[in-house]
N, C-alpha and C positions, 0 to 999 in steps of 0.2 A: 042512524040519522034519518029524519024524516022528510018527508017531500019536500016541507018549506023551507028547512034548512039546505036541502038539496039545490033548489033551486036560488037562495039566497047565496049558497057556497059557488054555482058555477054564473051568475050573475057579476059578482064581484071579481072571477077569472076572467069575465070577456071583456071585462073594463079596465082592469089592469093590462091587457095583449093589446086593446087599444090604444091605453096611454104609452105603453112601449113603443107600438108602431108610430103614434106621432111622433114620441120623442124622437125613432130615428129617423121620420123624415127631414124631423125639422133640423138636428143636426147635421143630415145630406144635405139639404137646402143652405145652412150656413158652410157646409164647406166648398159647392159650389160657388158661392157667392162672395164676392170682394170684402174683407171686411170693413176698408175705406168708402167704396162709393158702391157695392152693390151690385156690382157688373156679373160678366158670367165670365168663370175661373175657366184657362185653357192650359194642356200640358202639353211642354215646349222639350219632347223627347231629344231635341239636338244640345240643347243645354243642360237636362235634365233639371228644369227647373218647373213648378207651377206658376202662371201670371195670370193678372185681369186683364180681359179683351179690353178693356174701357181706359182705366187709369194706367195701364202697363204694371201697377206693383206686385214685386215676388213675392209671393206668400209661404213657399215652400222651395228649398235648392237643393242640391246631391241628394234628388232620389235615384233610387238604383234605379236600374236599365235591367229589365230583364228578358232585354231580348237577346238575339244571337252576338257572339263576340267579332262577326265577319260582317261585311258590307256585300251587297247586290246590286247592281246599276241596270238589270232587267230580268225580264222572267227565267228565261232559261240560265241564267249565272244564279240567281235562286233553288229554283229545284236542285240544280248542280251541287250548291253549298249545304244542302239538309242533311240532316243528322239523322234520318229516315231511313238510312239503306241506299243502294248507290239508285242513279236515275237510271229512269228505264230507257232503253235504247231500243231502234230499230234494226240494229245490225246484228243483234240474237234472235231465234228464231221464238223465244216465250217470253221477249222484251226485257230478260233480264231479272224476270221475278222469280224464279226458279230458285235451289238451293244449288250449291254446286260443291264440291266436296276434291279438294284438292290431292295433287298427285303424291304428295310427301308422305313419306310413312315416319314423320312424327308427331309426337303429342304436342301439347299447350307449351311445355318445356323443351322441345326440341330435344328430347331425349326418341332414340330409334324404337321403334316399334318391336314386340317382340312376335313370332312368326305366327302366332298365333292369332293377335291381334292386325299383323297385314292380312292376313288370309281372309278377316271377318270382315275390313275398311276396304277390301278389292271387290269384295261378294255385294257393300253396300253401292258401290262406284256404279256396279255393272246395274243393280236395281235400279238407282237412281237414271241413269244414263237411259234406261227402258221408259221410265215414267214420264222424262223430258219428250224425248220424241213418242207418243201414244199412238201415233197415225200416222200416214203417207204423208199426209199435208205439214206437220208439223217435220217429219223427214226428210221432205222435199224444201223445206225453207232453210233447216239447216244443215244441208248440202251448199245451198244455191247461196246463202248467205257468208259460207265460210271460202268460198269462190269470189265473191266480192271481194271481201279483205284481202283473201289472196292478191289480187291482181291490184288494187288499189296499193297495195303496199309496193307490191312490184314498181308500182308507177311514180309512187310516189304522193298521191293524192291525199288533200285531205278528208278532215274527219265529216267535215261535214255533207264533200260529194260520196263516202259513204252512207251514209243517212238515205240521202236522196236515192239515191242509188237501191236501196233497200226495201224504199218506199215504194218506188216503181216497180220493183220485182212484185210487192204484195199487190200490189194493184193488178199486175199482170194474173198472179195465181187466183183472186178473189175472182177474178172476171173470166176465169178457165180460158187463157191462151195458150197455156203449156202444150195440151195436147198436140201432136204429130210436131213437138222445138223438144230441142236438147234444153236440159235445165242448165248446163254450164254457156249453150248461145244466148238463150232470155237473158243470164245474168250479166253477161257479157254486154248484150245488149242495151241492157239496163246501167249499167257503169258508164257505158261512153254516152249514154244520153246526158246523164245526171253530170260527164265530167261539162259538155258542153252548156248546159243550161246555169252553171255554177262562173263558167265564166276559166276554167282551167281545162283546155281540150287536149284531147291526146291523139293523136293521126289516128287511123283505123292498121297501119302498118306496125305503132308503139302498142295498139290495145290486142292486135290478134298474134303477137310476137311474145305476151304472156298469158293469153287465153288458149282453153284447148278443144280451139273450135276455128277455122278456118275462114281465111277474110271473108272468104265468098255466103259462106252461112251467116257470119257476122252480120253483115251488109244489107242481106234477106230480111233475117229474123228484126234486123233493127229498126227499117222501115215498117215495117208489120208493125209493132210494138206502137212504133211513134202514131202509127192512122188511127189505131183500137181504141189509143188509150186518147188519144185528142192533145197529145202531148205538145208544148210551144216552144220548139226549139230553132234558134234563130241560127245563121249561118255561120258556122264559125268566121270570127276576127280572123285574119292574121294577125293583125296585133299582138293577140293573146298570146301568142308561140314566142314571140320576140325574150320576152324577159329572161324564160327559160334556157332558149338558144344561145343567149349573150352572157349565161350565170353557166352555161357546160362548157364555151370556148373561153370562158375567162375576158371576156374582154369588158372595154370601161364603161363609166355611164354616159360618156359622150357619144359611143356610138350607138346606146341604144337609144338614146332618142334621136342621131340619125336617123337608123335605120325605123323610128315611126313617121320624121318628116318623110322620107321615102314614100312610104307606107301608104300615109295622106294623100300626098300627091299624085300617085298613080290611083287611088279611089277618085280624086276628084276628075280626072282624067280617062275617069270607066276602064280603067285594065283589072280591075279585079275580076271583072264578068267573065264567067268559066274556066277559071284560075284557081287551081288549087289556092286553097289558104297556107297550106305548110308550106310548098313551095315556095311561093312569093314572099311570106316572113323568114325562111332560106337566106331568099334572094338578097332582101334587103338588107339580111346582118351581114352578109359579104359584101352588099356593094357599102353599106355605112362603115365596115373594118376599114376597108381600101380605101375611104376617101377623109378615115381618120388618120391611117398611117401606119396600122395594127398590122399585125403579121399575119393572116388568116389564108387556108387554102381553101380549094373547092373540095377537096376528099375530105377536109377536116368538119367542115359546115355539113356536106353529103353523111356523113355519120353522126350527127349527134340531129339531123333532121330527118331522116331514115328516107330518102329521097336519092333520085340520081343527077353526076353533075353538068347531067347533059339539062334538063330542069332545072338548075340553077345557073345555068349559063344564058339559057333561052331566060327566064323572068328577067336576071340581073339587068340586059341589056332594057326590055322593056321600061326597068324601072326608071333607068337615069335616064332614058328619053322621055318618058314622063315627067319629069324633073327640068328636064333641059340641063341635066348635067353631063362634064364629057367624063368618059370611062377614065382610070387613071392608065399611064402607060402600063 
């Protein structure tokens, strides 16, 4: 083939790629486009339908949906619902990206392993388990972090004052406060900030009663933590203890909002100043029992608020004088 044909052959190529190209624009063009009046086509994923912004008519209906078969009303129920692998958390110490290789010694089929192949699946465990923690730092978080759980389960807490709780531990080790603290006190310490800042507090008497480190370190180390880190931890309610204390004695929902009118009243009345919070939300679910009719003692309220009921005897009265209410006989 020679030059001219050459060039006449790829002349006739670039003009044909051309007329393809407009053709498909101009078909994109009409499928954007209304065929009635011309408007711009929009897709209405709730209907699965195609319409024009202008005239409203459907041009197209039952197109498939191919998106996920679940719904999300915000970000984190999102991430949560992906098909990606589970979400990463802050309560593991490699957020959960890690492989993890389970304790069972069987296969896909649930058939037992035969000893040879446990022998090989214990040797991978122990590898694996070495590659998770590589460093002090990565050993020291998941100590400290299976210490959280520990005690939040104790407590009862949710998932999310674990989180926090987890958070503030990293923030503690990022910023080197461990040195001359127990790692199980920072954690400790770190738990009852995060129960308080969440809005679910737990006395220092409930949190050093499952931790294994002593109020007094507790107390220390937890100040400390709170100054370093610049942390905003408001005073505990007694309020907050109320629900708790009226859901372990069993009693109804008329006395726990008693025992918040109570509550109210002695705040508007300044007795809360240098008053325990556990004590006086104590206080108030015995005196709101008593002036509901409930059967309530003071050893019984002194146990499940880990408190003495020489302390609930002293608030109780404070409170119905606050009130202006008379004590029952």
């Amino acid at each position: 083939m020679t030059d001219t044909n050459l060039r006449t052959y790829s002349n006739e190529r670039t003009e044909e790629r051309t007329r393809t190209e407009e053709e498909e624009t101009a078909r994109s063009e009409e499928r954007e486009q209304c065929p009635e009046c011309g408007g711009r086509l929009i897709s209405d994923d709730e209907h699965a339908e195609t319409v024009c912004q202008e005239c409203g008519l459907v041009v197209e209906e039952d197109e498939i949906d191919r998106g996920p078969e679940w719904r999300a009303f915000d970000a984190a129920e999102k991430d949560q619902k992906s098909r990606v692998g589970a979400p990463t958390t802050n309560m593991m110490h490699d957020q959960g990206l890690s492989t993890n290789i389970g304790w069972q010694d069987k296969d896909a089929y649930g058939k037992s392993l035969s000893s040879r192949q446990r022998q090989k699946m214990q040797r991978l465990r122990t590898w694996n388990e070495r590659f998770r923690t590589r460093d002090s730092k990565e050993r020291n978080l998941k100590q400290a972090l299976g210490e959280i759980d520990r005690m939040a389960s104790a407590l009862g807490l949710p998932e999310n004052v674990r989180e926090t709780a987890s958070v503030i531990y990293r923030r503690a080790l990022e910023e080197d406060l461990l040195p001359g603290r127990s790692i199980e006190g920072v954690a400790t310490s770190s738990l009852y900030a995060a129960a308080r800042q969440a809005g679910t507090p737990r006395s220092l008497d409930e949190i050093s009663a499952v931790s294994r480190v002593d109020k007094m370190e507790l107390t220390r180390t937890y100040r400390y933590i709170i100054r370093e880190l610049g942390l905003e931890v408001k005073p505990a309610d007694p309020e907050h203890y109320v629900p708790r204390f009226v859901s372990d004695l069993d009693l109804s929902d008329e006395t726990e909002r008693m025992a918040r009118e109570l509550l109210e009243s002695a705040r508007q009345e300044g007795v809360h100043s240098g008053k325990s919070p556990v004590g006086l939300a104590a206080a108030g679910v015995y005196a709101a029992a008593l002036l509901t009719n409930e059967k309530v003692t003071q050893n019984e309220v002194s146990e499940v608020a880990s408190i003495s009921e020489v302390t609930i005897r002293n608030r109780y009265k404070e409170l119905l004088e606050a009130s202006d209410t008379a004590a029952p006989a």
